[in-house]
Structure formats: C-alpha cells, structure tokens
C-alpha positions as CSV (number, residue, x, y, z in Angstrom):
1,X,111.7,85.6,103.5
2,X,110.5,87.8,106.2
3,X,110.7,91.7,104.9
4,X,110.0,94.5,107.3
5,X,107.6,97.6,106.3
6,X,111.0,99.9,105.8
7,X,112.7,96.9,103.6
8,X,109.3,97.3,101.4
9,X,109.4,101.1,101.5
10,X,113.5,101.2,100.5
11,X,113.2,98.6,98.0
12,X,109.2,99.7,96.8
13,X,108.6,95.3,96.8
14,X,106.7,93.2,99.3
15,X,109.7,90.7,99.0
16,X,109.0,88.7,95.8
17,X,110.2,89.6,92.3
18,X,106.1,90.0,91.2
19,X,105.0,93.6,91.2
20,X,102.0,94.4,93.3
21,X,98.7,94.3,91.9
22,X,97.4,97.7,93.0
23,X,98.4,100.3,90.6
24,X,102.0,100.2,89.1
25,X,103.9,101.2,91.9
26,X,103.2,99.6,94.5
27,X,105.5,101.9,96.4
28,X,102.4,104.5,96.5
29,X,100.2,102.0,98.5
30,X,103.5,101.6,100.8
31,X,103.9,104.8,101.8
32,X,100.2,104.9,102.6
33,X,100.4,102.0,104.8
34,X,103.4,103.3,106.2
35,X,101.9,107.0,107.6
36,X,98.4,105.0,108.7
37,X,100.7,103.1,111.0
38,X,103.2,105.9,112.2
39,X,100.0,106.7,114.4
40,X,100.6,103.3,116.5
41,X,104.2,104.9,117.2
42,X,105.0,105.8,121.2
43,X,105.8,108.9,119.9
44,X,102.6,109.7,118.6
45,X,100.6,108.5,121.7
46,X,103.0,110.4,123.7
47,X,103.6,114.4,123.5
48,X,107.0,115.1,124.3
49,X,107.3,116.1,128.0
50,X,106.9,119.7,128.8
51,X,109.2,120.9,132.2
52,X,107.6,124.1,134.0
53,X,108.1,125.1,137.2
54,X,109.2,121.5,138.7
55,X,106.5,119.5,136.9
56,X,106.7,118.0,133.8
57,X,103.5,117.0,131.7
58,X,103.3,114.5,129.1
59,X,99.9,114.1,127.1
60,X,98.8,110.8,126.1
61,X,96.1,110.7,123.0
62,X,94.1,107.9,121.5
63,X,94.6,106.9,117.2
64,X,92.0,105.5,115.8
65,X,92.4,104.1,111.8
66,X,90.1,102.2,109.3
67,X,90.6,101.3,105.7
68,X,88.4,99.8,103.2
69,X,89.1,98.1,99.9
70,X,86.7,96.8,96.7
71,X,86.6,96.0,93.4
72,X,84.2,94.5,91.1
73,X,83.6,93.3,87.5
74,X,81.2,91.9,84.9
75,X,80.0,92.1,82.1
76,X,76.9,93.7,79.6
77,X,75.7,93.1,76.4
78,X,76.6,95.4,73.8
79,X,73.3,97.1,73.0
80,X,73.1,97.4,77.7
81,X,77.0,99.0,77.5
82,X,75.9,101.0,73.8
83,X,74.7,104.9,74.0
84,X,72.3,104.9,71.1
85,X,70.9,101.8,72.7
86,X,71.4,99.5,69.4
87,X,70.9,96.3,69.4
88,X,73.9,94.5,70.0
89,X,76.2,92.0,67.2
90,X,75.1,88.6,67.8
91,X,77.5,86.0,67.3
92,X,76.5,82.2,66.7
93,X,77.5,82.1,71.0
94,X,75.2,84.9,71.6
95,X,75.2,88.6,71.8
96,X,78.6,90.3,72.2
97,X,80.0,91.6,75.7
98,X,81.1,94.4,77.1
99,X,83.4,93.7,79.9
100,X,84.0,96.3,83.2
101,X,85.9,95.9,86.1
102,X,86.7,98.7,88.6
103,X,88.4,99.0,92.1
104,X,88.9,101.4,95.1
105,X,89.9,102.2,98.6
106,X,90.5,104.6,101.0
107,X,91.4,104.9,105.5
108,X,91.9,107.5,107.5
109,X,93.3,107.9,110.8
110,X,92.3,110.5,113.8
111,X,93.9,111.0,117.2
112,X,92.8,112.9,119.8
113,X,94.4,113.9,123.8
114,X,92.3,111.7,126.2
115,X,94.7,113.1,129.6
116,X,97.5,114.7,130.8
117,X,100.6,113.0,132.7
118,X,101.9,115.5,135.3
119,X,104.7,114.6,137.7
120,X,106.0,117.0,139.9
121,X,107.4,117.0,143.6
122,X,104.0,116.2,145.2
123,X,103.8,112.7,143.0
124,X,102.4,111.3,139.2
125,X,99.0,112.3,138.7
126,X,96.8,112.0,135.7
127,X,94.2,114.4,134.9
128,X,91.8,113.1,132.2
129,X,90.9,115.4,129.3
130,X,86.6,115.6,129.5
131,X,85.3,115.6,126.0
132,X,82.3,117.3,126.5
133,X,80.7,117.1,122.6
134,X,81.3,113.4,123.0
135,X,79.2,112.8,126.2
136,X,76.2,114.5,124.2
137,X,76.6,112.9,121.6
138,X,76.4,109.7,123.7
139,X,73.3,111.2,125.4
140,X,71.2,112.0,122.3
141,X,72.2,108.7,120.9
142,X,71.1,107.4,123.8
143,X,67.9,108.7,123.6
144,X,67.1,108.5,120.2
145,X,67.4,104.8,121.0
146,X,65.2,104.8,124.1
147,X,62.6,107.0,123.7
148,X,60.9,105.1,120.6
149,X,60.5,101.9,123.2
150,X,59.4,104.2,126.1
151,X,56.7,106.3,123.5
152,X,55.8,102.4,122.8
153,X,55.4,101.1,126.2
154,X,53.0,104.1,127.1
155,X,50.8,103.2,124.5
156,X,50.5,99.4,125.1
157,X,49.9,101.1,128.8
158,X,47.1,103.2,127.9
159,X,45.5,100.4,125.6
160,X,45.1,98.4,128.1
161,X,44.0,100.6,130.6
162,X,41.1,101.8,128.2
C-alpha cells in the first residue's frame, strides 16, 4: 500500500496498523518531516512575482536541509551504574546489570536568495545576488589551507639551499 506524506499527516500512520517507534505519536515526527520538505516546494524557491513599472521580478533562493538520527544502549554493572560506588549483587551468572539505552535527533533547513528574475519590455534577465561574506569565507578557507604547504615548501627551499 503506497501512502503519500499528507495520508500519513491526516491519518498520523505510515500505512500499517504498528505505531511508529519514535516517541508515541508518531504524528510529531510527521509534521517535522513535513515542514523540512515544504522547503523543496516551487513556491518556496520562487518569491511571488512583484509587477512595477512594466517589469516583474521573481526571486529564486537556494534550501538547503540535514537531519541526523542515533541511539545507543548497553549495559554496566551495578556497583559502575551505583552512586556510593558499592559493590554490586553478584548472582551465580555474575554481577547484576544495569541496562541504558538512549536516542536523539535533530535537522534543520536554511534558504537563502541566490538572484533575481526580471522581465520587462527590453527581455528576461537574471541578475545574480553576490554574497559577499560567503566569498571571504571561501578566501580564508582557502588560505588557511594553503598557506601551511607554502610556509612548508619555503622551508624545504631554504634547507637545501643552506
């Protein structure tokens, strides 16, 4: 049975009659999925058009999104898990356990306008939007990774000129 992202968000199931695993509604982790992919949406890449004067502009953005999910578990002896660091019951199968298990996640999503659309009587143009912080953060990352080879390099130089 094929179910679409608004069946799962009317219904709060991924199709089956088993409940999901995350939490006890899984409804919560739809809707989260659901407004991390409303940025894919042509409605979110595209600004509604603006008319002025004979030209109408549309901006176009880039979305970017990640996620990330983990969990773990295990388990400790007693006297490990204790507080007063006591030593821990020992049964004829060993010491006795204290069993953890623990989970997380977390995404985010970003967009920003990367040009402008303008049509007007002379034609369609598009007019990039220069991110200026973003070139120099490019540039000192650039360097940071270049200048510890070059610094090198002059002193391999110099040792073999001496």
């Amino acid at each position: 049975m094929k179910t679409t992202l608004d069946d799962m968000l009317a219904t709060g199931r991924d199709g089956d009659e088993t409940p999901g695993t995350v939490g006890e509604n899984s409804n919560d982790d739809l809707q989260a999925i659901a407004s991390v992919l409303k940025a894919l949406e042509p409605g979110e890449v595209f600004g509604a058009p603006v008319v002025s004067g004979g030209y109408t502009i549309i901006t176009a953005s880039e979305y970017s999104s990640a996620a990330g999910f983990g969990s773990s578990r295990g388990t400790v002896p007693i006297k490990l898990a204790n507080a007063n660091n006591e030593d821990a019951p020992v049964t004829r199968n060993g010491p006795v356990m204290s069993s953890w298990r623990g989970g997380g996640g977390g995404g985010g999503s970003q967009g920003r306008p990367i040009a402008f659309i303008v049509m007007g009587p002379d034609g369609v143009r598009v007019e990039p939007v220069v991110d200026v912080t973003k070139f120099l953060l490019a540039f000192i990352a650039m360097w940071r990774a270049v200048l510890p080879g070059l610094l090198k390099l002059a002193t391999v130089r110099k040792a073999r000129k001496a």
